[in-house]
C-alpha positions in Angstrom: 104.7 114.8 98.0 104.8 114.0 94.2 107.5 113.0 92.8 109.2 112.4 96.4 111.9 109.5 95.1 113.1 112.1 92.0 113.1 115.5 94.6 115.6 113.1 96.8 118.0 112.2 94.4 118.7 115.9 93.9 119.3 116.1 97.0 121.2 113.8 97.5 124.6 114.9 96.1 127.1 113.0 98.2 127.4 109.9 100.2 128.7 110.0 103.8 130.4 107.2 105.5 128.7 106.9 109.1 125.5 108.5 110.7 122.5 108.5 111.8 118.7 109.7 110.9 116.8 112.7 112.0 113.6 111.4 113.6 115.8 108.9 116.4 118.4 112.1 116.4 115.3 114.1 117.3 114.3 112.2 120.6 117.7 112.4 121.4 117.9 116.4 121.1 114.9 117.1 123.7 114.3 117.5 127.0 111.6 116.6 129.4 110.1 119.2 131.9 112.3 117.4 135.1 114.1 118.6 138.4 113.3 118.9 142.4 109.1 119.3 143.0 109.3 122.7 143.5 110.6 123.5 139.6 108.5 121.0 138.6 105.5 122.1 140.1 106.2 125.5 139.3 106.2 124.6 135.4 109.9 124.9 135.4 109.2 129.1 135.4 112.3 129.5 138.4 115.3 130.8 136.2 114.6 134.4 137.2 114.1 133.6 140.7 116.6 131.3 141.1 117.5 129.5 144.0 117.0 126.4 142.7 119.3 123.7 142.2 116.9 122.8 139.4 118.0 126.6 137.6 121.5 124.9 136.9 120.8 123.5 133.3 118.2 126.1 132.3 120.1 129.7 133.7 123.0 128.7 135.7 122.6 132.6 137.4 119.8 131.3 139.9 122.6 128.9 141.9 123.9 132.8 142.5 120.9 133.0 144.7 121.6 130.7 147.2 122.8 132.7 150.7 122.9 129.1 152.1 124.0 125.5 151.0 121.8 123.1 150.1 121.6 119.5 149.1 118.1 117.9 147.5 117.5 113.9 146.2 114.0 113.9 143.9 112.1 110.5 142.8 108.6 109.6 141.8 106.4 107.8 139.5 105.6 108.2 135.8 102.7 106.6 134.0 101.1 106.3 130.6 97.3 107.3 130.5 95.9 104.6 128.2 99.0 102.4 127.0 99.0 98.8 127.5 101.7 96.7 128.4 104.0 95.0 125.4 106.9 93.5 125.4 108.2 93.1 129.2 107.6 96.9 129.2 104.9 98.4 132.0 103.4 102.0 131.8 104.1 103.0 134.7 107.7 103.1 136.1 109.6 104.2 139.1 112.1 106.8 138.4 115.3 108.3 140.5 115.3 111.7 138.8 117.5 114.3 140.7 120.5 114.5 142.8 122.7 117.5 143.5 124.0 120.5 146.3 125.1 124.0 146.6 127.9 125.0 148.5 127.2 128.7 149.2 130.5 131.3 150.4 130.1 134.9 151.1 132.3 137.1 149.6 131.1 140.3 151.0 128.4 141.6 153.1 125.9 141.3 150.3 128.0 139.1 148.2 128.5 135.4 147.4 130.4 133.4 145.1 128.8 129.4 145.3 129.5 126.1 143.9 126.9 123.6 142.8 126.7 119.6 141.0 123.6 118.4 140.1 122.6 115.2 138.4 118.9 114.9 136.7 117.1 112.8 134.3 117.2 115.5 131.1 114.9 113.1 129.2 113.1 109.9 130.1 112.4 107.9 127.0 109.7 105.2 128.9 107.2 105.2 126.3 105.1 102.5 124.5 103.5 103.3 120.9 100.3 101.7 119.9 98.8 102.0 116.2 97.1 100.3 113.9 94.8 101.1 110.2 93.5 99.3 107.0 96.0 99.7 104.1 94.2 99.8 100.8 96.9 99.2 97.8 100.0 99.8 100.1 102.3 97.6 101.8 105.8 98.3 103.1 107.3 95.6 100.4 105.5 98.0 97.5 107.2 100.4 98.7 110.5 98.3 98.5 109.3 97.5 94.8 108.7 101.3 94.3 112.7 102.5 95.0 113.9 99.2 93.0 111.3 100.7 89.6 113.4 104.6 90.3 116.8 103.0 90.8 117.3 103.6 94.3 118.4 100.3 95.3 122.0 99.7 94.9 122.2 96.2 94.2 125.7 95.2 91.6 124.5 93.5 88.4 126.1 90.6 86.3 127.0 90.4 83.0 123.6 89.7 82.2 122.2 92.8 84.0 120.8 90.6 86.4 120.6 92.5 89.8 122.8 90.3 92.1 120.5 90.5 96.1 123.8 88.7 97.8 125.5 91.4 96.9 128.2 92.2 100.1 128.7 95.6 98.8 124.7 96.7 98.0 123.8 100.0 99.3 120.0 99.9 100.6 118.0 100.3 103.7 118.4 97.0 105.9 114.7 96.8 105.8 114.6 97.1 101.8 117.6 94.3 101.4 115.1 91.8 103.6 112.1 92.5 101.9 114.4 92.0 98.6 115.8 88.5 99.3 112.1 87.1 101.0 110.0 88.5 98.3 110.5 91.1 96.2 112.9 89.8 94.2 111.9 86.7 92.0 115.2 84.7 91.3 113.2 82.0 88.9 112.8 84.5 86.3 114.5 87.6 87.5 111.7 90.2 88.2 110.8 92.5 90.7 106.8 92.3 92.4 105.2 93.2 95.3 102.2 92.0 97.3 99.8 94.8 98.9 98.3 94.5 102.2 94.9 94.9 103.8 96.3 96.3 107.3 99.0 96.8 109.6 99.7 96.7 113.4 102.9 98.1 115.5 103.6 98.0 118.9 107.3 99.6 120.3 108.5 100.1 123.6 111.2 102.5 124.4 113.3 102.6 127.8 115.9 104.6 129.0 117.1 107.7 130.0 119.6 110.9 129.4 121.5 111.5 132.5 122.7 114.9 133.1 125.8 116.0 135.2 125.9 119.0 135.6 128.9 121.2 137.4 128.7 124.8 138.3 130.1 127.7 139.3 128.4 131.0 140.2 128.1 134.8 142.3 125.8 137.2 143.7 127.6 140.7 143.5 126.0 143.2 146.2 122.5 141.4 145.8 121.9 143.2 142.2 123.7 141.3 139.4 123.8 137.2 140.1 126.3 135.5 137.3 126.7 131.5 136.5 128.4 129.0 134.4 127.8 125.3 134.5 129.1 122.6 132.1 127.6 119.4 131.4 128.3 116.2 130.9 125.4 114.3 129.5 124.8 110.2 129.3 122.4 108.6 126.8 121.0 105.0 127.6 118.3 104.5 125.1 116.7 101.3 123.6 113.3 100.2 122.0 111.8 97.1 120.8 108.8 96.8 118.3 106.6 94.6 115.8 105.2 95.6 112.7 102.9 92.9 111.0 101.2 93.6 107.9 98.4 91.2 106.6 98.6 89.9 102.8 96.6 87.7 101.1 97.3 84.3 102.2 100.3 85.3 104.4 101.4 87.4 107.2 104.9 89.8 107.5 106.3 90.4 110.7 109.5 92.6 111.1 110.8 93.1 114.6 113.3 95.7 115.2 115.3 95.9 118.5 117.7 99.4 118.6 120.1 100.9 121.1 122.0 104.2 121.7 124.1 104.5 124.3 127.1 107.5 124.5 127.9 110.8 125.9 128.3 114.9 125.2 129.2 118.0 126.8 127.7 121.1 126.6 128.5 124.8 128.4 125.5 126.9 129.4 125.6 130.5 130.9 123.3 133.0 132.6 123.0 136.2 134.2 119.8 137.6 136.6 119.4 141.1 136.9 117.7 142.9 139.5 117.3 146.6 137.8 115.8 148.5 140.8 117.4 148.1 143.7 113.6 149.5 145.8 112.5 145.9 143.7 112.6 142.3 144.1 111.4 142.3 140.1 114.5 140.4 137.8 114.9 139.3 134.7 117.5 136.7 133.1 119.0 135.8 130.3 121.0 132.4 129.3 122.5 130.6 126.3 123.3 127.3 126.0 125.8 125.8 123.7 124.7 122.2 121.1 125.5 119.1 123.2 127.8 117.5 121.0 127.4 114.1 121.5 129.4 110.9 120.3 126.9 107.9 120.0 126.9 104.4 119.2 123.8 102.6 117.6 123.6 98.9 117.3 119.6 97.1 116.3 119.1 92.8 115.4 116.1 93.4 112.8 114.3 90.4 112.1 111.8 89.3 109.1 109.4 86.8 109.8 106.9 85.7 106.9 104.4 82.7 108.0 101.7 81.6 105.8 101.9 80.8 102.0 105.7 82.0 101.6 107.2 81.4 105.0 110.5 82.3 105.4 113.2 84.6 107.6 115.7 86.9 108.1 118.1 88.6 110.7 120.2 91.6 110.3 122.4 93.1 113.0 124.4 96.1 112.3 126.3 98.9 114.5 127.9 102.0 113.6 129.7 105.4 115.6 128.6 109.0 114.8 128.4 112.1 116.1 125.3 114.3 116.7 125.6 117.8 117.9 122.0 119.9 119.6 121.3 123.0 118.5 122.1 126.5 120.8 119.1 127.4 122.8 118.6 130.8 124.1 116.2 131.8 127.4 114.4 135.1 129.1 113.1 134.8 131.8 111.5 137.1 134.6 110.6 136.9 138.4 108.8 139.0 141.2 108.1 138.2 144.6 105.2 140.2 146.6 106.0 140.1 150.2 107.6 136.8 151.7 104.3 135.3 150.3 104.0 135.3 146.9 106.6 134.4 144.0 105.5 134.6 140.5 107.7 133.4 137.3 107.9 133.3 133.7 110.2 132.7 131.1 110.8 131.8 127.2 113.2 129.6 125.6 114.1 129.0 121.9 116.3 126.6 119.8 116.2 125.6 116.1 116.1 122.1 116.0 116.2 122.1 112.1 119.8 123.4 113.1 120.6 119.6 114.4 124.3 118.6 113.3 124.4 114.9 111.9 127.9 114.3 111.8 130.3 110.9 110.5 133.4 110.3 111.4 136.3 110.4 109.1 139.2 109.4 111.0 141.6 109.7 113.7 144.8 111.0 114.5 147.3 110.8 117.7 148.2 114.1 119.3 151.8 113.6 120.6 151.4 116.9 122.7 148.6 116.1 125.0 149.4 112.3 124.4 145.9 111.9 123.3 143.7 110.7 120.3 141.5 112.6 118.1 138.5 111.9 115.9 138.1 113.9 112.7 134.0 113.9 111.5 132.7 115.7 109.0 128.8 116.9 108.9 126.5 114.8 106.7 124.8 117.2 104.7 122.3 114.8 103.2 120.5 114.1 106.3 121.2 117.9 107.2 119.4 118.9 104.5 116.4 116.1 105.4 116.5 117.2 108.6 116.0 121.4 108.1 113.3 120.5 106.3 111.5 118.0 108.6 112.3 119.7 112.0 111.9 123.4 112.9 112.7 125.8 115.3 111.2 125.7 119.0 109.7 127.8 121.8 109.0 127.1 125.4 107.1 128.7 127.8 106.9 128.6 131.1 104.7 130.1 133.8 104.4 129.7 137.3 103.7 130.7 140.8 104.0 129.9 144.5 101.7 131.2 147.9 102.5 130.5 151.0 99.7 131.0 153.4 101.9 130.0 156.2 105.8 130.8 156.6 106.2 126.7 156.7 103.7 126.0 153.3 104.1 126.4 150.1 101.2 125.9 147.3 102.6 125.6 143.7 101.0 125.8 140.2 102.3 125.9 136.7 101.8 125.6 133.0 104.6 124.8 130.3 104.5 124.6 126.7 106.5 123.5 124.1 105.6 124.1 120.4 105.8 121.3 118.0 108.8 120.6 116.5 107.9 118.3 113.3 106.5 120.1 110.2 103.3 119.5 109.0 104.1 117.2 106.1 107.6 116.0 107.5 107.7 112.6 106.6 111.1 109.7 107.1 112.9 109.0 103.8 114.5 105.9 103.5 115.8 107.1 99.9 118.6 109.4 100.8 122.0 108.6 100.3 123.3 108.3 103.5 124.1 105.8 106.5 121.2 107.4 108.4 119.0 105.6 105.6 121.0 103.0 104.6 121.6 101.5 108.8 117.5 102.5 109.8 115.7 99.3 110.3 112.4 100.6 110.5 110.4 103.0 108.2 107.7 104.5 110.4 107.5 107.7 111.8 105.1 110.1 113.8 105.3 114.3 113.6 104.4 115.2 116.6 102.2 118.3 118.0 103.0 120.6 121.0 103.5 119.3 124.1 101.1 121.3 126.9 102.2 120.5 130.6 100.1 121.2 133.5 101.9 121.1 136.9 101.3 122.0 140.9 103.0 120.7 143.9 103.5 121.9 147.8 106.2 122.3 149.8 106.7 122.0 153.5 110.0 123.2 155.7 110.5 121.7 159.4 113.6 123.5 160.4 116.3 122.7 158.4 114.6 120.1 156.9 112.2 120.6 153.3 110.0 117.9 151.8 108.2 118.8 148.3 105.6 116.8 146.6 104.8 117.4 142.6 102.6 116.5 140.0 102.6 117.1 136.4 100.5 116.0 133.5 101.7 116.1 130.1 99.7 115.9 126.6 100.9 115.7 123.0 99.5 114.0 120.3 101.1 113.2 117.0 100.7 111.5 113.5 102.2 108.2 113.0 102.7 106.3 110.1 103.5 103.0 108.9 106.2 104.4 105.9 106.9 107.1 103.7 104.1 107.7 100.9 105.2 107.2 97.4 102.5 109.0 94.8 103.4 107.8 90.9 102.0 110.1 88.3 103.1 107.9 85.1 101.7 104.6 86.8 98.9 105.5 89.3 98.8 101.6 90.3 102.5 101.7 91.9 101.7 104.8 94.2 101.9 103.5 97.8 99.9 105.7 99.6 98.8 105.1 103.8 96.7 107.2 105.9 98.1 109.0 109.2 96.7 107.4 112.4 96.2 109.7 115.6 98.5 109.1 118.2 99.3 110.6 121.8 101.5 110.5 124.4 99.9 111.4 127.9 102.1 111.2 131.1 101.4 111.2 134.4 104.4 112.3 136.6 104.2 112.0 140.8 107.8 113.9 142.0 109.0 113.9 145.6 111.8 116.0 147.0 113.6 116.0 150.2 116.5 118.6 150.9 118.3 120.2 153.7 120.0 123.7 154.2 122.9 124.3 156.0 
């Protein structure tokens, strides 16, 4: 990472007007492993066998299936394994998480053409992040001092040369333009200093959920080839609130940072299931899914808090539009059932998440013909380019099976995992020339590993009535730090340089279903 502020402005050939930074983008892009108990439980491996109302977002082919309509309602619990509580925010959470029916007509003897609307929670952010370290000759206001010594903060000077910190026009990171006017910036004689710390704590909370609406429309042809198309509509409600104090000598920093994102996207996804020998209940599937493209509002209030020797404070609020589009993600998939006992499924999905479309709008226009308005955007290639080489491309796999000792009973295991999408030495830089730097109010980040999900359930039918009951357990762990490193070969003393901390994220997810055919 040598030499990171001087690779940057290379980079960094053009400035955009509005957008937004790749590590929020990225927990906007995923999804969680989330649906009735029975794909749950089954690690989500269903979109070969299908008949599912789950199998809607991941191959819309397996609402072909159905020979009979259906509705399902799905809610459970979700908990943190060792988090503690901060900010109003409790580890564990109730959750509504699915919604939806199939409306099956046949179209021939061996034939149906059916209709289906599903809602699920896509991704549930509840989360609370813990960490804390010594810092030995780093400090986030170094680091502040570190871009103002390579010219990367864009403060206007006067005639004097005198950088001018009330500057309405100044082009830096909100975070860098606090730390500037409460002490980096001496305005008795005009230099720039910094103050190292001795350690740092952060605590953040983050709430919400993506809410998926899914619509779909689907056929069986003669029992051999099952088709589907759904389109979604998907709704993004997230916020977080955290504190990050540093300890100095003789006083203490405290910058809290409290960010929404709240807007919506569409995206079309396709399938088809085929079942190759006609002697054989063995099928496979394939599906594609297009990039959501979303249009998203973020809005934070960032404030500074300094007690102790220099005690002072600031508050920044800011709010800007962009657009954000997912990348396409691809799936295989295969099923077999033994008897009317056993049912066994698999499947592999892949999308490129260093592929992820920052996007800022540049306008607007009326369209007379449809009576409508139009937003222009462009993609900001800046944080494209940050991002392609932070995030990379990502598999999922998914395994599962379900016995049922009695026609009435179902027992359900499964296993899914997703490989990490961060690499290695990925890190958030607040130097690029773009809104996405310039509008982030807080500079720490975490690359994290695989996720590994371990999942079983049961499922019980009393006529026409079915209750399912699911549990999954999810594991990743990750690298968090405080801020970007900063390594100085002409002056070893200004390198800012901080240590990762291990971090994890292990869920606890309790998932009950009740449906009826008819």
């Amino acid at each position: 990472m040598k030499k990171i502020f001087l690779s940057v402005i290379v980079l960094a050939a053009a400035i955009p007007v509005v957008a937004q930074e790749t590590y929020e983008n990225a927990k906007i892009a995923v999804e969680d492993l989330n649906g009735t108990a029975r794909y749950v439980g089954m690690g989500g491996a269903m979109d070969a066998l299908g008949a599912d109302i789950s199998t809607i977002s991941s191959n819309p082919a397996g609402i072909g299936l159905f020979r009979k309509s259906n509705v399902n309602l799905s809610f459970g619990f979700n908990t943190q394994e060792g988090a503690k509580d901060f900010a109003g925010s409790n580890k564990t959470r109730m959750s509504f998480d699915q919604l939806g029916f199939v409306y099956a007509c046949r179209s021939g003897e061996n034939s149906f053409v059916n209709f289906g609307f599903n809602y699920h929670k896509s991704r549930n952010f509840g989360f609370i992040l813990s960490a804390e370290d010594r810092l030995m000759n780093a400090s986030q206001n170094k680091l502040t001092y570190a871009k103002a010594k390579n010219g990367l903060l864009y403060y206007g000077q006067d005639k004097d040369g005198v950088p001018n910190i009330n500057d309405p026009f100044a082009s830096c990171n909100q975070l860098d333009d606090m730390y500037t006017r409460n002490l980096n910036f001496s305005t008795y004689d005009n230099v720039w200093y910094y103050d190292e710390a001795t350690a740092y704590t952060m605590n953040r909370n983050h709430k919400g959920y993506i809410g998926e609406y899914d619509f779909n429309l689907s056929g069986n042809v003669n029992d051999r080839f099952y088709w589907g198309l759904t389109v979604g509509i998907h709704d993004v409600h997230y916020k977080h609130y955290g504190e990050y104090d540093e300890s100095l000598d003789g006083f203490n920093i405290r910058v809290s940072d409290d960010r929404r994102i709240k807007g919506h996207g569409f995206d079309i996804k396709a399938g088809i299931i085929i079942r190759p020998v006609e002697e054989s209940p063995f099928r496979f599937g394939l599906s594609v899914a297009s990039p959501t493209m979303y249009d998203l509002t973020t809005e934070n209030s960032t404030a500074m808090i300094i007690t102790g020797d220099l005690a002072s404070s600031n508050t920044n609020q800011e709010s800007l539009d962009f657009k954000l589009n997912t990348p396409w993600k691809f799936g295989l998939s295969l099923g077999h059932t033994i008897g009317q006992n056993i049912a066994l499924g698999a499947g592999f999905e892949y999308a490129d998440y260093g592929s992820l479309d920052t996007r800022y709008k540049t306008g607007s226009y009326y369209d007379w013909w449809t009576n409508s308005y139009h937003e222009n955007s462009s993609s900001d290639n800046v944080m494209n380019n940050h991002t392609e080489q932070t995030l990379k491309g990502v598999y999922t796999i998914k395994l599962g099976g379900e016995f049922k000792p009695v026609p009435e009973m179902a027992v359900r295991l499964g296993y899914n995992y997703v490989s990490p999408m961060y690499e290695e030495y990925g890190f958030k830089d607040g130097t690029l020339q773009s809104d996405g730097s310039y509008f982030s109010s807080a500079t720490d980040f975490t690359n994290w590993n695989g996720i590994n999900r371990i999942t079983c359930g049961i499922g019980y039918q009393v006529g026409n009535l079915n209750f399912a009951l699911a549990y999954q357990y999810s594991v990743q762990k990750g690298d968090f730090y405080p801020f970007m490193n900063y390594l100085d070969d002409d002056y070893e003393a200004d390198s800012n340089v901080c240590n990762s901390v291990k971090v994890d994220n292990k869920r606890h997810q309790l998932l009950f279903t009740l449906g009826y055919t008819f």
